[in-house]
N, C-alpha and C positions, 0 to 999 in steps of 0.2 A: 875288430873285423880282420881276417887271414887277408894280409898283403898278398895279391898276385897280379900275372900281367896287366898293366895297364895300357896298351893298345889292342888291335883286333881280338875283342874280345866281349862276348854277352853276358851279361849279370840279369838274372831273373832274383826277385824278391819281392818279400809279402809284409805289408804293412797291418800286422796282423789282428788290433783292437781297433784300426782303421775301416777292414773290411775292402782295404783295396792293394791291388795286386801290381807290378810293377817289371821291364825292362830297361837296361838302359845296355847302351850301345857304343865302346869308342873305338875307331877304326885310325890305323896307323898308317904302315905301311900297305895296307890293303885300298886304302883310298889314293894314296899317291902314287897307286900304280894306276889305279884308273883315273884319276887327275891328270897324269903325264901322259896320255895317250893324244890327248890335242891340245892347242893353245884356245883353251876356251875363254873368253870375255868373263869379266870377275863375277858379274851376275849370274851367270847360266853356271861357272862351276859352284857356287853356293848353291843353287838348285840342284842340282846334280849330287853333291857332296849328300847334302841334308833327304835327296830321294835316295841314297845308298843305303846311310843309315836306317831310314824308314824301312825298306826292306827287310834289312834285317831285324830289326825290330818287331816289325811283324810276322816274324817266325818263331818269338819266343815264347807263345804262351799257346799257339799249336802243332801239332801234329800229323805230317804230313809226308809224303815220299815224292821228290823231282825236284821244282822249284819254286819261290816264291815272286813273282815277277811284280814290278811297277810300270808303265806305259801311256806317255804319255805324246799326244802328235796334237797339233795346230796345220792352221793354214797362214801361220802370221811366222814371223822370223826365226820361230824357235821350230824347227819343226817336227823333229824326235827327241825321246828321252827317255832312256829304257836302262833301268838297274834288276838285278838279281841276286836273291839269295840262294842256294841250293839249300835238301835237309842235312847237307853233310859239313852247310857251315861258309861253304864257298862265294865268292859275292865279283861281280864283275857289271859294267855298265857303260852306260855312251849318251852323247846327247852331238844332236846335228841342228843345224842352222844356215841360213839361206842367204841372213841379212845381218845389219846392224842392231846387236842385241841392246836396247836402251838400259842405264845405269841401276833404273831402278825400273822392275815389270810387277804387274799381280796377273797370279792364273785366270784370276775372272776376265782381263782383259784379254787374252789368247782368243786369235775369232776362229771358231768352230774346234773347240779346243776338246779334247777326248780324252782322260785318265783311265786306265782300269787296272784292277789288281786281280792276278790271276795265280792260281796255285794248282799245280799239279802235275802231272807227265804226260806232255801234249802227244809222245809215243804211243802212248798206252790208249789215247783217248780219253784220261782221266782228269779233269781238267774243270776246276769252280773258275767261273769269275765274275767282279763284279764291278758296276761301275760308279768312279767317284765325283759326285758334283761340284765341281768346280765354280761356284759363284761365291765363295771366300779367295781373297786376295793370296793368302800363303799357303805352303803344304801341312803347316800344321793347323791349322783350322778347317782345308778340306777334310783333314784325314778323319780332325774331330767329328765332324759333319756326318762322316758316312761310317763310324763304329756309332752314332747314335741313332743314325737310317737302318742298320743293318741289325745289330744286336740291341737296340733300346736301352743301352745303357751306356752313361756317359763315361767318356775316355779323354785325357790330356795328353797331347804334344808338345815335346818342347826341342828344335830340331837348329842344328847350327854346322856352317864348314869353313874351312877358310884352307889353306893352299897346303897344311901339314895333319890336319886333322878333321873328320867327321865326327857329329856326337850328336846320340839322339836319346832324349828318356819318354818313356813311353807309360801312362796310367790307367786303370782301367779299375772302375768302382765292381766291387763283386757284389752277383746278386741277394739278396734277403735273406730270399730259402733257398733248399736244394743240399742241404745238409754239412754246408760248409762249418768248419767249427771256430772258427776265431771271432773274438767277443767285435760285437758288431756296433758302431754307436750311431746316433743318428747324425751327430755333426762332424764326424770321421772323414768323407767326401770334402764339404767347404774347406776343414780345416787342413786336409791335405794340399788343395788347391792352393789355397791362401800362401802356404808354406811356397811350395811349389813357384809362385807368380814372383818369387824374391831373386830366385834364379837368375843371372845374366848371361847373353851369350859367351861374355870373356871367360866370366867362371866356367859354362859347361864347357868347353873349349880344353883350358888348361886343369881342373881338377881331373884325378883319379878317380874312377866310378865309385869307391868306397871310400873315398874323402869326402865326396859328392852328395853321395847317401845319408852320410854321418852332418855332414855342414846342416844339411837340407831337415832331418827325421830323424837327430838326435834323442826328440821324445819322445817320439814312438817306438813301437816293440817290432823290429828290423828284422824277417828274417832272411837273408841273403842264401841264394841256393849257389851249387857249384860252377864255377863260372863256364860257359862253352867257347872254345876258340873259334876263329874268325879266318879267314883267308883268300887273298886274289885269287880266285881260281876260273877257268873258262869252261864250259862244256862240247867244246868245239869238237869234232875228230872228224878224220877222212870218210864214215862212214855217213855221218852226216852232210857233208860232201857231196859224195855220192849219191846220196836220194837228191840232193839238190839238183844237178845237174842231170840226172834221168830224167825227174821232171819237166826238164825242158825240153825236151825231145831231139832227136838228131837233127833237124834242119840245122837249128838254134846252135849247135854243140859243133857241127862240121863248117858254120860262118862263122865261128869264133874260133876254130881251129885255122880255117886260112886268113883272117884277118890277125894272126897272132903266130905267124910263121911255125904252125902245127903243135903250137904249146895252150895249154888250159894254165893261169895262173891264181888261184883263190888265196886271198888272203883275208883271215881273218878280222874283223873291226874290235872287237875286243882283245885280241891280243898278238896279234900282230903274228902268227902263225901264218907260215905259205904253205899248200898244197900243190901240186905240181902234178898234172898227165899230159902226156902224149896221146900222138894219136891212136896207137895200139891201147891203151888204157880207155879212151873215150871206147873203142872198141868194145871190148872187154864190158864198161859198163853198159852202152845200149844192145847187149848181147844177154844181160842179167847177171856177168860176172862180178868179178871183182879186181881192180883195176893196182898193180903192183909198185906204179913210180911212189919213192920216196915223198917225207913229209919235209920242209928247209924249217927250221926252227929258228 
């Protein structure tokens, strides 16, 4: 197999006398930009880490224009957690917390706990989502859970982070019919599983996605498509900004104007972008303009 990058970056491949189809996922520098945005408790950033990957994973095998999002909220100590993929590759995310995060948590335990997976461009009004049942203890067992709720056919997770690297490989059995052509067997599912279950976190962790492939599905007939690049990226802009702050209306915008000696200051939670208006700009915007102070990067 073509050596190439081995961080931030997507491998899609077809196990293809198998009849199942596959992503896998390893994030570099793109995860330790959003790692280093808080000092998260080692449990919450493993959760965080392995819902990044998730994301992007679940963009590999559709088709789609905006972003892929994960979201997850409680009423118990964790209380957001929100990753995303863009269709351009982009991935950025956050998780908030109230309390003492315990060493070791399951999602079933989260009280009033709410997952959903959303894809689309919420601009446009274009917008699927759905929601994930959370009465399996990890995210790779939810996720299992709801590709066999949603498409009726069974899918494996195998999802892992630690403080330099996220890594996730993703399975999905292809259907019967529908005129796929790759020799189809009937114990091609179990035995990929089987293979699959050998797997350890340390391995997914430190192999290369194509060392990974080859350790794992040396006997199978491999075929590895073009890899897609990965990257921190935010979707943040002053435009977006700005509807925010319309929306709230002038009351809202002129007590925040004198409680903050006539300065507006947003900063972004994903990446730490300031935005910056005056009162002439507040102006400007509850007038329907468009508001001209500088962005502080």
């Amino acid at each position: 197999m073509e050596t190439v990058l081995a961080e931030d970056v997507l491998h899609r491949f077809l196990l293809e006398d198998a009849g199942v189809r596959g992503v896998i996922v390893r994030l570099g520098p793109a995860w330790r930009e959003v790692a280093g945005r808080a000092e998260y408790p080692a449990p919450l950033l493993d959760l965080l880490g392995q819902t990044l990957a998730a994301s992007a994973l679940l963009t590999g095998n559709i088709k789609f224009e905006g972003a892929l999002s994960v979201e997850l909220k409680s009423q118990g100590a964790l209380r957001l957690l929100f990753t995303e993929c863009t269709d351009a590759g982009r991935l950025r995310g956050l998780a908030r917390w109230n309390a003492e995060i315990p060493d070791t948590f399951a999602l079933s335990d989260l009280p009033q706990a709410i997952m959903a997976i959303t894809i689309g461009q919420a601009e446009r009004g274009q917008r699927y989502q759905g929601l994930v049942d959370l009465s399996h203890p990890d995210l790779a067992g939810a996720l299992e859970n709801y590709f066999q709720q949603s498409e009726q056919l069974p899918a494996r997770f195998v999802l892992a982070a630690n403080g330099q690297h996220a890594v996730g490989l993703m399975l999905q059995k292809l259907p019967g019919e529908g005129g796929h052509d790759a020799k189809q067997d009937e114990d091609g599912w179990p035995r990929v599983e089987h293979l699959t279950a050998t797997l350890g976190r340390d391995e997914l962790l430190s192999a290369p996605p194509e060392e990974l492939l080859y350790r794992l599905y040396h006997e199978e007939t491999v075929r590895l498509f073009k890899p897609r690049p990965l990257a921190f990226g935010c979707s943040c802009s002053r435009e977006r900004v700005e509807a925010m702050l319309r929306s709230l209306g002038r009351e809202e915008i002129e007590a925040t104007l004198e409680s903050q000696q006539g300065k507006i200051e947003v900063t972004c939670e994903f990446c730490a972008r300031t935005y910056n208006f005056d009162r002439v700009d507040a102006e400007h915007l509850l007038s329907g303009g468009t508001a001209a102070s500088s962005t502080v990067q």
